[in-house]
C-alpha positions as CSV (number, residue, x, y, z in Angstrom):
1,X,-4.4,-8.6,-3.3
2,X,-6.2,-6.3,-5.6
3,X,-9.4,-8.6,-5.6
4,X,-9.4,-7.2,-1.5
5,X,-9.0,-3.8,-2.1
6,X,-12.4,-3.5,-1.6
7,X,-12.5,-4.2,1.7
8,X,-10.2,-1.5,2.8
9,X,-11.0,1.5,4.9
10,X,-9.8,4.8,5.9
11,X,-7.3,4.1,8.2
12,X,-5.8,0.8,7.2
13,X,-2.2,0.3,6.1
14,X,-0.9,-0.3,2.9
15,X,2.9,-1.0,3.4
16,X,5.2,-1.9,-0.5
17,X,8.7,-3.5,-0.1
18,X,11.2,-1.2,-2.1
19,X,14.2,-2.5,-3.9
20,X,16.4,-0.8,-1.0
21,X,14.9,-3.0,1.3
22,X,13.2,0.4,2.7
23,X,9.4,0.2,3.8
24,X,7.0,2.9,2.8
25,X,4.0,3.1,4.6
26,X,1.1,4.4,3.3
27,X,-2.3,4.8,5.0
28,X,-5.6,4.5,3.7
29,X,-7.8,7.9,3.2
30,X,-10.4,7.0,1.2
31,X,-12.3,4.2,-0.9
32,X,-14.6,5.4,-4.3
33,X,-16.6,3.5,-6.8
34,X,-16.7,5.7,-10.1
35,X,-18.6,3.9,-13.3
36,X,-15.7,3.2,-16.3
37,X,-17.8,5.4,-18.3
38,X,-17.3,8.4,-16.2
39,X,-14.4,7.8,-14.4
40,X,-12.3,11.0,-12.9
41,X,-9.1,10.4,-15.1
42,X,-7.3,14.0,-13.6
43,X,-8.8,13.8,-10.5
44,X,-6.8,9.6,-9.6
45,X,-3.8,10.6,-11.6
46,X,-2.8,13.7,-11.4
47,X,-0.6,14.6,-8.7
48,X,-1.8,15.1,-5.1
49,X,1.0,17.5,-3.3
50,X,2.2,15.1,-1.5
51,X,3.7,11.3,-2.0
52,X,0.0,9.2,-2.4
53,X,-0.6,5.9,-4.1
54,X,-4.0,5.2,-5.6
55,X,-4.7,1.4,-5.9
56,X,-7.3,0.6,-9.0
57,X,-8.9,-2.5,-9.8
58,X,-12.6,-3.5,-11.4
59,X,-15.7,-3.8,-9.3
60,X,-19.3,-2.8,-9.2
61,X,-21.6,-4.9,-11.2
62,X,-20.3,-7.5,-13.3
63,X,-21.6,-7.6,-17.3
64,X,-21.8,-11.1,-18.1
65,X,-22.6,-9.7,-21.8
66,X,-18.6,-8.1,-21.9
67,X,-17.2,-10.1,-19.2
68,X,-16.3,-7.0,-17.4
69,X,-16.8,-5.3,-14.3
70,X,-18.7,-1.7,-15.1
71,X,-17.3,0.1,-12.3
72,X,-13.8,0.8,-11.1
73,X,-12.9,0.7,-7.4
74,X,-10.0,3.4,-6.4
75,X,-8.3,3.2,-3.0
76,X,-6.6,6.5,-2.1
77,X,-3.7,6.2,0.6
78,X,-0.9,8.9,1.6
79,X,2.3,8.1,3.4
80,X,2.5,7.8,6.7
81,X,6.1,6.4,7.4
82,X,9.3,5.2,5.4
83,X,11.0,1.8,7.8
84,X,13.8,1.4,6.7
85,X,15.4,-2.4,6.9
86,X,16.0,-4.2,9.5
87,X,19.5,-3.9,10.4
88,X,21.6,-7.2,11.6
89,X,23.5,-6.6,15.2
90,X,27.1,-6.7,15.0
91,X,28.6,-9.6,16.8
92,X,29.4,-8.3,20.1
93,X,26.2,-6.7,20.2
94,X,24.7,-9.4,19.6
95,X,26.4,-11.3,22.7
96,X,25.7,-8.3,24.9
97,X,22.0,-9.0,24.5
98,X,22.0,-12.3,25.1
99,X,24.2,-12.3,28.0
100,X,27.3,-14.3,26.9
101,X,30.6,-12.8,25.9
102,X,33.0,-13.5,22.6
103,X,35.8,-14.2,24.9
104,X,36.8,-17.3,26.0
């Protein structure tokens, strides 16, 4: 997944499964490159006002010297939407929809 993140765009989703089984949505704002050597430290982690997710992984050149990637790629998203999960029909309902009844 992370290997991808480079792809991403403002605009796309980025949806994580919680433990409850609750969706949160989040939405892509905006894709940076910052070198390792300079890169923002307060400005990814530091709190945003408002429930975000940055998504980090290498890119940018590759040093074949270190075996590591010189930049780091940040993917800034804020959420859009909390789904919560899907909820089974009861029985009856369940025969409503389909058009046949529990009685017989």
């Amino acid at each position: 997944m992370f290997f991808n993140l480079r792809a991403l765009v403002a605009g796309d989703p980025v949806d994580v499964s919680l433990a409850d089984g609750v969706t949160a949505e989040f939405k892509v704002t905006s894709v940076a490159t910052y070198l390792k050597a300079n890169f923002p430290d307060q400005a990814v982690y530091t709190s945003h006002g408002y429930s975000a997710l940055q998504l980090i992984t290498c890119g940018g050149a590759f040093d074949s010297q270190t075996g590591h990637y010189l930049s780091n790629i940040v993917v800034y998203t804020s959420l859009a939407a909390l789904i919560p999960p899907a909820v089974a029909p009861k029985a009856g309902v369940a025969s409503q929809l389909s058009g046949h009844s529990e009685r017989p």
